[in-house]
C-alpha positions in Angstrom: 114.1 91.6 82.8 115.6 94.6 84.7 115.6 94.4 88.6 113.0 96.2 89.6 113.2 98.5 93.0 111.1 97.1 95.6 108.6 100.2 94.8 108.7 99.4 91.5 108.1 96.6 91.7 104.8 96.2 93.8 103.7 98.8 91.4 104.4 96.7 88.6 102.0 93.4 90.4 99.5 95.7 91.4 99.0 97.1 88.1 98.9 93.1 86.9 101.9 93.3 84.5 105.2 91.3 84.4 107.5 92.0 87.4 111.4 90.5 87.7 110.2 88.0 90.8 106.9 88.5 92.6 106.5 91.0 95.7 106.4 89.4 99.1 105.5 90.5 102.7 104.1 89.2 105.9 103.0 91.5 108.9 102.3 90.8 112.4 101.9 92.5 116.0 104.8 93.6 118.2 103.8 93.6 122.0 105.0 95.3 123.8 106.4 97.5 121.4 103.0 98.6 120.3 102.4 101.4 123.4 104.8 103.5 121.7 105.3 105.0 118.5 108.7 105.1 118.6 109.0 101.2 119.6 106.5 100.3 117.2 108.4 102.0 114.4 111.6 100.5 115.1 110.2 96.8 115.3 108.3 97.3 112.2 111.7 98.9 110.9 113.8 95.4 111.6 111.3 93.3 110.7 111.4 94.6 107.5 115.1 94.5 106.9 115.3 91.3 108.4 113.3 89.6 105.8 113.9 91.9 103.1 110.1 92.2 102.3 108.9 94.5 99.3 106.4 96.2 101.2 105.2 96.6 104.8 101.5 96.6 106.2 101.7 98.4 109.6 100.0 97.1 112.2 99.1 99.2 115.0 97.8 97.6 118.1 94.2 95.9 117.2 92.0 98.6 120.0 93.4 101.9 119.2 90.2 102.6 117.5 88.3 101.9 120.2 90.3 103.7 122.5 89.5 107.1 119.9 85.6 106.4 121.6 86.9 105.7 125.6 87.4 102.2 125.7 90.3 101.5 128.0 92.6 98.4 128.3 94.9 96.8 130.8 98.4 96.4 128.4 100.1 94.4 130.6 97.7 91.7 130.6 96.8 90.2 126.8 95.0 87.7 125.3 96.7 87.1 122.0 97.2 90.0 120.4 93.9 91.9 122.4 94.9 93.6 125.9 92.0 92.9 128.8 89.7 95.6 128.5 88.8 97.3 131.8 86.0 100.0 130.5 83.9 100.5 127.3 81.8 103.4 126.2 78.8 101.3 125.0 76.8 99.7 127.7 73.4 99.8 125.3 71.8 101.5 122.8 71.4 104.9 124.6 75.2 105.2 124.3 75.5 105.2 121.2 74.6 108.8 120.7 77.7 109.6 122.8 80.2 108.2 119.8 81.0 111.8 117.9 83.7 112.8 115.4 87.0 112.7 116.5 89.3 114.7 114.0 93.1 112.9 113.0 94.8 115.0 115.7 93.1 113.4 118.6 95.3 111.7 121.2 95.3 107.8 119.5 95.2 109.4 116.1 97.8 111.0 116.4 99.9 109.2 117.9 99.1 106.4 115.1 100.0 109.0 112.9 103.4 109.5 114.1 104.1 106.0 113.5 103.6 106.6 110.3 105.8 109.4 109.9 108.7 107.7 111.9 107.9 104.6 109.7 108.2 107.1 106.7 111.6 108.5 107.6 113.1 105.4 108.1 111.8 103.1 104.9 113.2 104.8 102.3 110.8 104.2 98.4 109.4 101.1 100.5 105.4 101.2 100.0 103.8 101.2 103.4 100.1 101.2 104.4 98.4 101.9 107.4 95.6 99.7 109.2 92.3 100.4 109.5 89.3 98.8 110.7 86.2 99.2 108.5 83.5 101.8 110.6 81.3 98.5 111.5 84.3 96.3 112.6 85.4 99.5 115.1 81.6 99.2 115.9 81.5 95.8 117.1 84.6 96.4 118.9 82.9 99.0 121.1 80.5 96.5 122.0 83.2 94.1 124.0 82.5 94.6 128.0 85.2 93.4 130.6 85.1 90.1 131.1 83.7 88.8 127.4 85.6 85.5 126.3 88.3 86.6 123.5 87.9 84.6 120.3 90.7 85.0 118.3 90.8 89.1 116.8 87.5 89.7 118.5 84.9 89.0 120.9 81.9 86.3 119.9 79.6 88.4 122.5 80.4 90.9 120.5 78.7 89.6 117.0 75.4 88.6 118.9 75.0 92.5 120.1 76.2 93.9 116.8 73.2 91.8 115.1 70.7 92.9 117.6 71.3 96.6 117.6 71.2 96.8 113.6 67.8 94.5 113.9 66.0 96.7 116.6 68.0 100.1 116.9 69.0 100.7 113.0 68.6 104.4 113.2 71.2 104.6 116.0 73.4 102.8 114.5 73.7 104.6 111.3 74.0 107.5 113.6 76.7 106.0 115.1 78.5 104.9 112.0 78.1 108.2 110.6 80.6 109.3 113.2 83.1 106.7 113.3 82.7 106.8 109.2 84.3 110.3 109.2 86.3 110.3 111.7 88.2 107.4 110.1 88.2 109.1 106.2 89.8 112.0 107.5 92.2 109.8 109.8 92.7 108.1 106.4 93.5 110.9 104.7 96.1 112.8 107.1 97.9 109.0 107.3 98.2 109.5 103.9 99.7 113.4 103.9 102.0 111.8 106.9 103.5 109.6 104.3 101.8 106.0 104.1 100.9 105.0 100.6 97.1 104.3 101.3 95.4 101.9 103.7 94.9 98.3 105.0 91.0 98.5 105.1 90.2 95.7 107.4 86.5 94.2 107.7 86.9 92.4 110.5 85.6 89.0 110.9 81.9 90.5 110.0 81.7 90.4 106.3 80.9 86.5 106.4 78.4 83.7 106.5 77.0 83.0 110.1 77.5 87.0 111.6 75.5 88.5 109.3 73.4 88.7 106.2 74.6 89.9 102.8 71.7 92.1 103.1 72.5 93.2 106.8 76.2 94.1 105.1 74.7 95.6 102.2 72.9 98.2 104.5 75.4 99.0 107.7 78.4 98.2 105.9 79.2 99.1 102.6 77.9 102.5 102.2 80.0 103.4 105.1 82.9 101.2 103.6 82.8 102.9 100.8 83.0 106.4 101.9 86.3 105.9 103.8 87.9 104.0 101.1 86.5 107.2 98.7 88.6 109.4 100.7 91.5 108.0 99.8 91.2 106.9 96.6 93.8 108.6 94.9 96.5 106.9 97.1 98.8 104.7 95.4 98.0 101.5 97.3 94.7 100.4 98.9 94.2 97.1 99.6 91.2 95.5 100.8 91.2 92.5 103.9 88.0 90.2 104.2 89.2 88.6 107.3 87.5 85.1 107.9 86.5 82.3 107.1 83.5 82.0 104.7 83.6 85.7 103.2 81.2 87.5 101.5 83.9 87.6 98.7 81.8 88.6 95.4 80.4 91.7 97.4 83.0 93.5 98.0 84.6 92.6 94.5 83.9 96.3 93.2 85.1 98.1 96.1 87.7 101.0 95.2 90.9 99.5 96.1 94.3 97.7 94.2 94.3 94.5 95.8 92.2 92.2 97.8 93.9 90.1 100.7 91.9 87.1 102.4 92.5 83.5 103.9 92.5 82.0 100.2 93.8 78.5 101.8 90.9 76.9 103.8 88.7 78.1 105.7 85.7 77.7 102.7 86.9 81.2 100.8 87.6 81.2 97.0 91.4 80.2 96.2 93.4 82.6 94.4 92.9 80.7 90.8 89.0 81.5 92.0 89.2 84.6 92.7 91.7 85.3 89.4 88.9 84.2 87.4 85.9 86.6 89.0 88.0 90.0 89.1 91.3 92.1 87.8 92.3 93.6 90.7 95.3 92.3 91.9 95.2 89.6 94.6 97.4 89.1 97.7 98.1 85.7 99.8 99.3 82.4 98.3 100.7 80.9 101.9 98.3 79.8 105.2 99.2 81.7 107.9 97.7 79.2 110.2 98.8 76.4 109.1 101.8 75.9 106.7 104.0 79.2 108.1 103.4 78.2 111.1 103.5 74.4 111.4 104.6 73.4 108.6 108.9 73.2 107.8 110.5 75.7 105.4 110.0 73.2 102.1 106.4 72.7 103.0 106.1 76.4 102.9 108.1 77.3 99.8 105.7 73.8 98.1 102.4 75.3 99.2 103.5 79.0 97.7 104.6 77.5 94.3 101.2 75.1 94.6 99.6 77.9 94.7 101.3 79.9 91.9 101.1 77.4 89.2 97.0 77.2 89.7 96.6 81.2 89.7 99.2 82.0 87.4 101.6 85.0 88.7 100.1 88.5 87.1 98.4 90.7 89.8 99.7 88.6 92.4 101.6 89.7 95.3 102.9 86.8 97.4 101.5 87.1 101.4 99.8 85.3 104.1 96.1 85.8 104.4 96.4 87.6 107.7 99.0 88.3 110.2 101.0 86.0 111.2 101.8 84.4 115.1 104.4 86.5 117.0 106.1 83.1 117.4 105.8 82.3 113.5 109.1 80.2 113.1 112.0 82.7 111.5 112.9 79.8 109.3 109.3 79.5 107.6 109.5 83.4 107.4 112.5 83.3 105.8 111.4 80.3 102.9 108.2 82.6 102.0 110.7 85.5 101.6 113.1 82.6 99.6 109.8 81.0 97.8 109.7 84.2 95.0 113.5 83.4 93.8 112.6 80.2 93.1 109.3 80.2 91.0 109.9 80.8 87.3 109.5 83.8 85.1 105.9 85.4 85.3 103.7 83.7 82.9 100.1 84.7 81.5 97.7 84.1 83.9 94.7 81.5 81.9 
């Protein structure tokens, strides 16, 4: 087959046809580069050079949507990839009137969108998206107070207040997500006229068993899911994260995007030769992020990602980690999942 350009070919997979070797990225967060655009760009620049990836996922710093609404943060002082937060705009239930639309050229947004654009000049026919958090994930995020214990990309506290205000304040919260909802589909769209090739829609650790109900999801969720993603759809590359363990998987199945990315190793989701068999979008992962890239050696990682490929076949796929990756992921494991698609064989049908 032809060598395909690294456009191409992520085209090529997300369409679900045969591709010349299988895409390949991994993303991560780059602190302290992330409190300027112009950092940012350039560590998301080398990053991708260094391991030649196909594509790149930007990844803005995790709070700048909570920042659009007033929270404020200490960056000098992190918790894994979360700075401390000193100040939040939502004490209770009264303050959620206070959350109005925010258009793309407020300060955060546009800022964000510069990265984009310096990311754009500097890529070259490179597909790159941009992050964002679904409306309910910025939600809970708004929620945090100073002090909360972090757990991991978001605050537990944060779940327990989430669930009570949709169970005795509904009404105010779909007030609230009204406004986040369009001020993140026009967000998404001007990322998109700034040069990205669609989005990273990101539920955040709230589309799962144990934080809320399907039905919960069904109500304060989706339909507000849905309309962001609808404001973008005619971007060329949307992909979906269910971050989590234990994800609502088969709900979101007919959301309109190309791909779907999730923790498909572990962690009680559907593998990739599950997931093959309940839709045709095309399906990104294939390597555990917590566990193989980054404790495993470089032939444990290339083992798992060819495991993994001969049980889901290698049509629609697009060869990543579930979710980001540690800043300290060892270089050497990076560099076996970029070595990993030269050494599978020819795509095959998928069964």
């Amino acid at each position: 087959m032809t060598e395909l350009t690294k456009r191409q070919r992520v085209d090529v997979a997300l369409r679900g046809e045969a591709v010349d070797r299988l895409p390949v990225t991994a993303w991560r967060h780059f602190i302290p580069e992330e409190r300027s655009a112009t950092q940012l760009a350039a560590a998301h620049l080398q990053f991708l050079r260094t391991y030649d990836w196909d594509w790149l996922k930007i990844n803005p710093r995790a709070t700048y949507y909570a920042e659009v609404w007033g929270a404020r943060y200490d960056y000098d002082d992190y918790t894994g990839v979360l700075p401390r937060l000193i100040e939040t705009p939502v004490r209770g239930p009264a303050d959620l009137a206070r959350l109005s639309i925010h258009s793309p050229d407020h300060a955060v947004l546009g800022e964000q969108i510069e990265l984009v654009r310096r990311i754009r000049d500097g890529i070259g026919d490179i597909h790159a998206i941009q992050t964002i958090f679904s409306p309910l994930s910025v939600l809970a995020f708004l929620l945090a107070r100073p002090g909360d214990q972090v757990a991991d990309l978001g605050l537990e506290s944060d779940f327990a207040r989430l669930r009570a205000l949709l169970r005795e304040h509904p009404a105010a919260v779909h007030a609230a997500l009204t406004s986040i909802t369009q001020t993140l589909a026009s967000y998404a769209q001007a990322s998109v006229a700034a040069g990205a090739s669609g989005i990273f829609f990101a539920i955040v650790r709230l589309a799962r068993a144990g934080i809320l109900t399907t039905e919960e999801y069904a109500a304060f969720g989706r339909p507000y899911d849905l309309q962001v993603l609808e404001s973008i759809q005619d971007a060329p590359f949307n992909l979906l994260h269910i971050c989590g363990p234990q994800v609502f998987f088969d709900h979101v199945l007919d959301y309109p995007v190309h791909a779907i990315n999730w923790a498909a190793i572990g962690q009680g989701n559907p593998t990739l030769a599950e997931a093959r068999g309940r839709t045709n979008k095309a399906l990104i992962g294939g390597v555990d992020e917590h566990g193989t890239l980054q404790h495993g050696t470089p032939p444990e990682v290339i083992a798992e990602t060819n495991s993994t490929l001969v049980c889901a076949g290698q049509l629609g796929i697009l060869l990543a980690p579930g979710c980001g990756v540690a800043h300290d992921a060892p270089t050497a494991n990076l560099r076996a999942l970029r070595q990993a698609v030269e050494l599978v064989h020819s795509p095959k049908e998928n069964p």
